[in-house]
C-alpha positions as a Python dict, from the first residue, in 0.01 Angstrom:
ca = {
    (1, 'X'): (0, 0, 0),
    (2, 'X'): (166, 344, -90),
    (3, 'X'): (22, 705, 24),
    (4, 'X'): (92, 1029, -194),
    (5, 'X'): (105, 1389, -30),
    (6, 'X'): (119, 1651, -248),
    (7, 'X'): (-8, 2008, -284),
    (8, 'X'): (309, 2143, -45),
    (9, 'X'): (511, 2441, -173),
    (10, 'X'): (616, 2843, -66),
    (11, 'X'): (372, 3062, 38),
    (12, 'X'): (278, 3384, 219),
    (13, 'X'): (187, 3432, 585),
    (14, 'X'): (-176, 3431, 621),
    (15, 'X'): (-180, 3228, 291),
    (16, 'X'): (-365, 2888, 188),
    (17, 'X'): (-275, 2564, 92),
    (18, 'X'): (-403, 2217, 28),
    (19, 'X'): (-256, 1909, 79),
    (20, 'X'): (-394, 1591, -102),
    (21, 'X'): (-288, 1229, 24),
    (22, 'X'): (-387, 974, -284),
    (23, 'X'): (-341, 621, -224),
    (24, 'X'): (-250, 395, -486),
    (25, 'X'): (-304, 69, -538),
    (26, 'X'): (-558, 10, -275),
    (27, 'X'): (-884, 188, -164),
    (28, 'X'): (-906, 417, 178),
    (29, 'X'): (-1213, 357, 235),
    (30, 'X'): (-1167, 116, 578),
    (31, 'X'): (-868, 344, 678),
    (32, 'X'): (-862, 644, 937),
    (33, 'X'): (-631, 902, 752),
    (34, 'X'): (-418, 1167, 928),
    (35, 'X'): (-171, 1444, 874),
    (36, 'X'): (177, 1496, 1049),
    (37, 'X'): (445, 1740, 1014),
    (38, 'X'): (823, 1718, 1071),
    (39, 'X'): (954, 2097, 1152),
    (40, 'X'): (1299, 2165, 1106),
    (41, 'X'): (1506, 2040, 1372),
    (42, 'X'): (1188, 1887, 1585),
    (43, 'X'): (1006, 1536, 1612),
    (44, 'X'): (730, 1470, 1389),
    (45, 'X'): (404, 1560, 1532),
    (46, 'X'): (24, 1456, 1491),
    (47, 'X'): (-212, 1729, 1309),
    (48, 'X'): (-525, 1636, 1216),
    (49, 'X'): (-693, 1303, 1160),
    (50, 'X'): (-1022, 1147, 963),
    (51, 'X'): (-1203, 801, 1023),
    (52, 'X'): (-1260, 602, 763),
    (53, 'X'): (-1639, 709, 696),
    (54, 'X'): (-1539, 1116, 754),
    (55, 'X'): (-1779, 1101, 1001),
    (56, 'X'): (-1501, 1191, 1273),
    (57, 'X'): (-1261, 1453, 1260),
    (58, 'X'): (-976, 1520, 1519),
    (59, 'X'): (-720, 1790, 1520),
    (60, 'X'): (-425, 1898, 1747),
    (61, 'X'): (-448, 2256, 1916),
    (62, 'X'): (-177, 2396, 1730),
    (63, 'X'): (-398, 2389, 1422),
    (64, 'X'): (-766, 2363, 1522),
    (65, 'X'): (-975, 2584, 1368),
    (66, 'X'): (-691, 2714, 1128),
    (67, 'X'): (-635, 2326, 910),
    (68, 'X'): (-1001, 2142, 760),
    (69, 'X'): (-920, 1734, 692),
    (70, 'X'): (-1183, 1618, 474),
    (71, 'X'): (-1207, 1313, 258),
    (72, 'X'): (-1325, 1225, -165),
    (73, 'X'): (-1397, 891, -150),
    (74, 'X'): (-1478, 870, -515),
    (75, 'X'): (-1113, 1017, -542),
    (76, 'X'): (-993, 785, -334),
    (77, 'X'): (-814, 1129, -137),
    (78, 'X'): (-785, 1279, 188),
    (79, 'X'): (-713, 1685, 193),
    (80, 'X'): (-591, 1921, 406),
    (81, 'X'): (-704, 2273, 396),
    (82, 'X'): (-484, 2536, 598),
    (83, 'X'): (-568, 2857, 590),
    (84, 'X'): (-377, 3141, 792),
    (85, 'X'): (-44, 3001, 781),
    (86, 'X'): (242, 3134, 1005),
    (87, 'X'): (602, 3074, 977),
    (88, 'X'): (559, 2814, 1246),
    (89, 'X'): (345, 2570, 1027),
    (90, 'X'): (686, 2552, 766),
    (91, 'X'): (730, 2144, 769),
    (92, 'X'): (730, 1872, 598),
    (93, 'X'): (373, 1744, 599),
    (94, 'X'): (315, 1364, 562),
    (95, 'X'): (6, 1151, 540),
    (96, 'X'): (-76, 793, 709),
    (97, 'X'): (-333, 547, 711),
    (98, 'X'): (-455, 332, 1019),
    (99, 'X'): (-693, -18, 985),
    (100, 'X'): (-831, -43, 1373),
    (101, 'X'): (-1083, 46, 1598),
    (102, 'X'): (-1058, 310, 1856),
    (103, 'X'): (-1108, 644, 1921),
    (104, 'X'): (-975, 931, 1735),
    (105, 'X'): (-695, 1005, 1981),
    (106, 'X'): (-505, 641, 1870),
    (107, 'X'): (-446, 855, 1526),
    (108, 'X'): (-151, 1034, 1752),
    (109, 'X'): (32, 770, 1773),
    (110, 'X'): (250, 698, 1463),
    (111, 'X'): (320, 366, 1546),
    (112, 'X'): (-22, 241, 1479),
    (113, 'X'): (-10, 381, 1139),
    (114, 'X'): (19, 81, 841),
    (115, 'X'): (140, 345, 588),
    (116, 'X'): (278, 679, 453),
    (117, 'X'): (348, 886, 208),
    (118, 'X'): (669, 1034, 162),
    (119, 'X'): (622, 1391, 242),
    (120, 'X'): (500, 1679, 129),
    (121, 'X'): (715, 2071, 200),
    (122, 'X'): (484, 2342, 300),
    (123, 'X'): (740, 2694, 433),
    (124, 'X'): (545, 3003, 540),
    (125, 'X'): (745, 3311, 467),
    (126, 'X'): (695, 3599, 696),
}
């Protein structure tokens, strides 16, 4: 199973991207999807989630209410919408999938995750 991101690239404070995560090779339709980001010089961190029916959505602080994860299934695609980016959201953005039960929260931990793209670079300029 192989993810995509894409969609990254240079842009503005206060600017807007979106991410896509395309799978290939398989369908996302049983999978919870969710966003991390790598900043420069930090861990990788959890940002926003989706389970597998969009029915559930689950962000971290940093970006809640700033970042929409939604979900195509005919696209087979998972986006992320940021809007109002600062300087602090410059990172490489990756996507994962995860095939389990549980509450939103378990899409924090990376470990659970079954795959991910390689990585997508989003830099805020101020």
């Amino acid at each position: 199973v192989q993810l995509q991101a894409s969609g990254g690239g240079l842009v503005q404070a206060g600017g807007t991207l979106r991410l896509s995560c395309a799978a290939a090779g398989f369908s996302l339709d049983y999978y919870a999807v969710g966003w991390f980001r790598q900043a420069p010089g930090k861990e990788r961190a959890f940002v926003a989630a989706i389970s597998s029916n969009g029915g559930r959505t689950y962000y971290s602080d940093s970006v809640k209410g700033q970042f929409t994860i939604s979900r195509d299934v005919a696209k087979n695609t998972v986006y992320l919408q940021m809007t109002s980016l600062k300087p602090e959201d410059t990172a490489v953005y990756y996507c994962a999938a995860y095939l389990g039960p549980g509450p939103m929260a378990v899409m924090e931990d990376e470990w659970r995750m079954s795959s991910w793209g390689k990585g997508t670079q989003v830099t805020v300029s101020s």
